[in-house]
C-alpha positions in Angstrom: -10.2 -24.9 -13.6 -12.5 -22.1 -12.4 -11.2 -19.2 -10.6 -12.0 -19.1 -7.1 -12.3 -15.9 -4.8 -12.1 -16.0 -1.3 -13.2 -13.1 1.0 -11.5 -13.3 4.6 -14.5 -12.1 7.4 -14.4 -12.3 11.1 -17.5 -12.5 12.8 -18.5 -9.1 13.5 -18.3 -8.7 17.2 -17.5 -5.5 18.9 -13.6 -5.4 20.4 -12.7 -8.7 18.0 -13.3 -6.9 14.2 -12.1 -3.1 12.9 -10.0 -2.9 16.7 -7.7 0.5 15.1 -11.3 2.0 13.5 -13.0 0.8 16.5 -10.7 2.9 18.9 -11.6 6.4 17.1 -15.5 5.3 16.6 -16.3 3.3 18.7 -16.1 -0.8 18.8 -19.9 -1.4 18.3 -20.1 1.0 15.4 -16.8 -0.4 14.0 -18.3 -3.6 14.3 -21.6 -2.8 12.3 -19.3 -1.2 10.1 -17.9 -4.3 9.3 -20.7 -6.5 9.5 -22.7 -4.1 6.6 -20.2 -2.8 4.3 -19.0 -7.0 4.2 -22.6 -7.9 3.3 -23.1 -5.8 0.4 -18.9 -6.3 -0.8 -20.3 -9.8 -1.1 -23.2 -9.7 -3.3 -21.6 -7.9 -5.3 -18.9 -9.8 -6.1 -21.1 -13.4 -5.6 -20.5 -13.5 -9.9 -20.8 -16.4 -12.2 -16.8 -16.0 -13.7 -15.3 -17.4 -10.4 -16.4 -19.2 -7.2 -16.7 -17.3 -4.0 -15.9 -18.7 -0.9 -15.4 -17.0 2.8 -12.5 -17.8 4.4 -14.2 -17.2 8.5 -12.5 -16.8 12.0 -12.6 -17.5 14.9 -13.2 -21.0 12.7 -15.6 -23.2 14.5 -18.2 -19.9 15.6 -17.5 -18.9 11.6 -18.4 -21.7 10.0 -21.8 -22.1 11.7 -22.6 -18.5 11.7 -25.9 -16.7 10.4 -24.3 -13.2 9.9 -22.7 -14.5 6.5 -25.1 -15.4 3.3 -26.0 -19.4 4.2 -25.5 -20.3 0.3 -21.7 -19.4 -0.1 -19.2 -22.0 1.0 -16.8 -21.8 4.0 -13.4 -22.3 5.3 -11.6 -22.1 8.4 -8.8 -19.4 8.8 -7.2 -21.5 11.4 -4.0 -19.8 13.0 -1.6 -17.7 13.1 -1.0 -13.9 11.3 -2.4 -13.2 8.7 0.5 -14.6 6.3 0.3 -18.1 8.2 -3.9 -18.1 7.6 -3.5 -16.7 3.6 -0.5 -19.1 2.9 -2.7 -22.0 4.6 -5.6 -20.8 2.2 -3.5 -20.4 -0.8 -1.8 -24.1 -0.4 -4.7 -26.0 0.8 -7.3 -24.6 -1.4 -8.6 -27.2 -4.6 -6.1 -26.7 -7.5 -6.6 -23.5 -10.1 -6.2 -19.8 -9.5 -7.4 -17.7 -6.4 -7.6 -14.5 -5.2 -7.7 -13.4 -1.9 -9.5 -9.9 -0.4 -10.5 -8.4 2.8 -14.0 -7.6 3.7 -13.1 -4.0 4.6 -12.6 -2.7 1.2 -15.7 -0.7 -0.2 -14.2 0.2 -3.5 -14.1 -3.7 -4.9 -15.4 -4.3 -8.2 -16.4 -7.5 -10.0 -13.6 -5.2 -12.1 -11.3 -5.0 -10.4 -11.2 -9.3 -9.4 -12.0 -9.8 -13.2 -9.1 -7.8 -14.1 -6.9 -9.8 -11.4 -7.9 -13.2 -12.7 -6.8 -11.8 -16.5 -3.6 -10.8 -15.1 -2.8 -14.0 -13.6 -2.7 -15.5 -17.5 0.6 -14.9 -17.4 2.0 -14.1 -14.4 2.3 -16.3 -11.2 1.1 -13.6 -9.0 -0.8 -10.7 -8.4 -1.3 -7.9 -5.7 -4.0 -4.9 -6.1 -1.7 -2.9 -3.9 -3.0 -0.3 -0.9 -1.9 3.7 -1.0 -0.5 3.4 2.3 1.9 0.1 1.2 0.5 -2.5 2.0 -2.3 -4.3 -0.5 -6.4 -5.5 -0.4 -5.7 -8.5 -3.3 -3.3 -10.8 -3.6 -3.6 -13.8 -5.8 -1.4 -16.8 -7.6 -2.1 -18.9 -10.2 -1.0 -21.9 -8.8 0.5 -23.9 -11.1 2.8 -24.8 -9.0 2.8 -24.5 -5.0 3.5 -21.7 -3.3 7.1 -20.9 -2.9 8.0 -21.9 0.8 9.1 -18.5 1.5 5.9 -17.0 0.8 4.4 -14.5 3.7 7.9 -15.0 5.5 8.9 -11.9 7.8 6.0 -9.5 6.4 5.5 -6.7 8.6 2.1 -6.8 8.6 -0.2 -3.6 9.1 2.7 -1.4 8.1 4.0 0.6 4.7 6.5 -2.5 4.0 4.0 -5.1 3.6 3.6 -5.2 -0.2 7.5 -4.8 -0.8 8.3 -7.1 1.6 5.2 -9.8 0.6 7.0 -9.3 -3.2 10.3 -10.4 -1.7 9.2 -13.4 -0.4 8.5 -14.2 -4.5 11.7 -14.5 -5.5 11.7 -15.5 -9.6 8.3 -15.3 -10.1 6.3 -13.1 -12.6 4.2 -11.0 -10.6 1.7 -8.5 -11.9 0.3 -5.2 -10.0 -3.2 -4.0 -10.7 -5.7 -1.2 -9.6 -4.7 0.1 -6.4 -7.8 0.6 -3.5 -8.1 2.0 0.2 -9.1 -0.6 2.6 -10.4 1.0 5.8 -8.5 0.7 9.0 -9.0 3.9 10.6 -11.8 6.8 10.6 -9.9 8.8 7.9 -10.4 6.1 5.6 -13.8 5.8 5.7 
């Protein structure tokens, strides 16, 4: 089964996308911010070795949108936080192993996701963790489903999120790989 990566993106309107960089810059620039550093994360990880797919929101406006390359499939987000949308992805998603990233990360490498997918030969998980604890990758294998558990009492957008993401894992072999800075306030760009 081919690996399959899926980029979460948000339409790229000002107030709805980047809302923390947004507030120190500006919501229009945040918003361009997003809509151009997305665009060029995305052809350069649109790579033969795995399928890419975008995972949009808000779901109905995303899936007919223009501002996202036409030739690369789509998914609804649906609702909920962000554990309730990646656990929906990561359980509904065609059988084989996936990873899952953010648009906002400048630093990704067809690397890096190449080294994620190897990692995932023998482990059931893997995170590419974030220096300020939380994480911009998280894959599974899928073998087997999801654990039930899985995304359960995160606290999202906060320095527990990768610790408390690996407890909801409990017995499975998880693997750790290169850690990158995601950009969520002006600092970090």
């Amino acid at each position: 089964m081919r690996p399959r990566l899926v980029v979460m993106v948000k339409e790229p309107h000002p107030g709805r996308v980047k809302t923390r960089l947004g507030r120190e810059i500006g919501m229009t620039r945040a918003a361009w911010w997003f809509r151009h550093q997305t665009r060029h994360l995305l052809r350069r990880l649109d790579d033969p070795r795995w399928d890419l797919t975008l995972a949009v929101s808000p779901d109905r406006e995303g899936l007919q949108s223009r501002v996202w390359p036409g030739h690369l499939p789509r998914v609804a987000q649906g609702r909920g936080d962000l554990g309730r949308r990646m656990g929906r992805l990561l359980r509904g998603l065609p059988r084989g192993p996936v990873c899952i990233v953010g648009g906002d990360i400048p630093g990704i490498t067809p690397a890096h996701i190449a080294r994620a997918f190897a990692a995932l030969g023998d482990h059931d998980a893997v995170f590419g963790p974030a220096p300020d604890g939380g994480y911009w990758l998280v894959g599974m294998k899928r073998a087997a489903p999801p654990p039930a558990t899985l995304f359960q009492g995160v606290r999202w957008s906060s320095e527990h999120a990768l610790a408390d993401t690996l407890d909801t894992l409990p017995g499975l072999r998880v693997a750790l790989v290169d850690t990158l800075n995601d950009v969520d306030e002006a600092a970090d760009l």
